[in-house]
N, C-alpha and C positions, 0 to 999 in steps of 0.2 A: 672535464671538470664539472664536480655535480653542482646542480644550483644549491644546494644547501653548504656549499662550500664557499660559492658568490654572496652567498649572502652572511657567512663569517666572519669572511674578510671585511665587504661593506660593513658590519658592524663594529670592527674596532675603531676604525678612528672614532667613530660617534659615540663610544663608551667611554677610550681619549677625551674626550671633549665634555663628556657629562662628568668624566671626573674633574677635570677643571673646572667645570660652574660650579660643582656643587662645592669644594673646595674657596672659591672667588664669591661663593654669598652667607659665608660666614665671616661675622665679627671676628678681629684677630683674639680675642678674648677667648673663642671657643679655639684657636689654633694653639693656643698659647704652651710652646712646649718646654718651657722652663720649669714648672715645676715638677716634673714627670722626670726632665735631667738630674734634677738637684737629687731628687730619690735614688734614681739609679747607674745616675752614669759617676764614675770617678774623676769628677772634673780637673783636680789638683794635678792628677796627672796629665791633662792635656794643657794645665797653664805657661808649661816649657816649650810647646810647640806652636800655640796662639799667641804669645807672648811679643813677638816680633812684629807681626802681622798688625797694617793698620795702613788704610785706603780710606776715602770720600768718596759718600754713596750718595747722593741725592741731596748733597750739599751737607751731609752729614759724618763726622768722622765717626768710620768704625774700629773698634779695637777694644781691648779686656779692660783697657781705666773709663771708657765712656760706657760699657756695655756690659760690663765682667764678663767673666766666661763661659755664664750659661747663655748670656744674650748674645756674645761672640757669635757659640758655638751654633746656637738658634737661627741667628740669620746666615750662617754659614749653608746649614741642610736646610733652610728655607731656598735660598736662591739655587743649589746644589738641586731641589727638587724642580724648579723655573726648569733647567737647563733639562732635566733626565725628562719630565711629561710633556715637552715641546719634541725632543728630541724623537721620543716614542708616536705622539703625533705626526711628527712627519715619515716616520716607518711605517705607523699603522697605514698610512694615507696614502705613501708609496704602492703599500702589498693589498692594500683593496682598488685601485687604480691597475696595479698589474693583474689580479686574478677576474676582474671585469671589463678591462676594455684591453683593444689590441692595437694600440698608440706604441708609438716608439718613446723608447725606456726617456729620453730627454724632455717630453711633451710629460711625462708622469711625475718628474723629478720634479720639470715646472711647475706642474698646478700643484703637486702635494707641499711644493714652498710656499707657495703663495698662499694658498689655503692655510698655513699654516701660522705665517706671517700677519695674515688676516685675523686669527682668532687669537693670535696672543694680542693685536689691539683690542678687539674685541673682548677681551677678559680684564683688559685695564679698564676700558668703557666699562663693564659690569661691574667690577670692583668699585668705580667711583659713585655707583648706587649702593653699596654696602656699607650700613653703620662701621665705624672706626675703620676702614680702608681708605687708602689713598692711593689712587691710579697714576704711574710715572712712568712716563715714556721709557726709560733704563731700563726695567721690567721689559718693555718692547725689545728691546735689543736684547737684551738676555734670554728671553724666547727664542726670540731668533735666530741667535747662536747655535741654541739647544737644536733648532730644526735644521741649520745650515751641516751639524756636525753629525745628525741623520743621516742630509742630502750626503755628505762624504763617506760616510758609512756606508751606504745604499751602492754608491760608484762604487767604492771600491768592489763589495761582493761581486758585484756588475762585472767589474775588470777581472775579477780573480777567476769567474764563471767561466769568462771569455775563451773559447780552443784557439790554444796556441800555434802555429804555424811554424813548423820546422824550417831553419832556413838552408 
């Protein structure tokens, strides 16, 4: 393995992670992707499928009569993106952990949780310095998810890798 390949892999998660801050220190004002929907997406037609849907999120009811359906649909691929860049985080962190050290695959799985665990607090902490943000532990968890469904992602290839033994 060339070093310029060690140092690739070390690069993504830290690219992972600068896309998160840099994302975590803007105002939601500048995220703000409702009116970009109202333009282009055919909302009317997703009103028959968000229409059912409705949970409490941070003491907050969500659904299309508190939020209509662009604000629905908004915090939908808002938290949908929580779970996919935690998720990717914890692959990235996996596969630069695996192309640099020679730890057994369980000791990589650990720290790349952890680590990962770590920086979605770490991103609520930063968030709670950003004008109009608000830091919620939920978000923690939902990170974490995102990284845990990595960790199982990871195991499985793991397993799938694994030469079988005829019996």
């Amino acid at each position: 393995m060339t070093l310029l390949k060690k140092i690739v892999f070390a690069l993504l998660p830290l690219g992972v992670m600068g896309l998160i801050f840099f994302f975590s220190s803007q105002p939601y004002e500048q995220q703000d992707l409702r009116p970009s929907m109202n333009l282009y997406v055919p909302l009317d037609l997703l009103k028959p499928i968000l229409e059912p849907v409705r949970f409490t999120y941070y003491g907050e009811t969500i659904s299309i009569e508190t939020r209509g359906i662009d604000g629905m649909l908004e915090f939908l691929i808002r938290k949908a993106a929580h779970l996919t860049v935690f998720f990717l985080l914890m692959v990235t962190m996996f596969l630069a952990l695996n192309e640099n050290t020679n730890w057994r695959a369980g000791s990589k799985l650990l720290l790349s949780y952890v680590v990962t665990v770590f920086y979605a607090a770490f991103d609520e902490y930063h968030q709670s310095l950003t004008p109009g943000r608000t830091p919620y532990i939920g978000d923690v968890v939902l990170d974490s998810v995102g990284g845990f469904t990595g960790l199982l992602f990871i195991v499985l290839i793991l397993w799938r890798q694994k030469p079988r033994t005829s019996r």
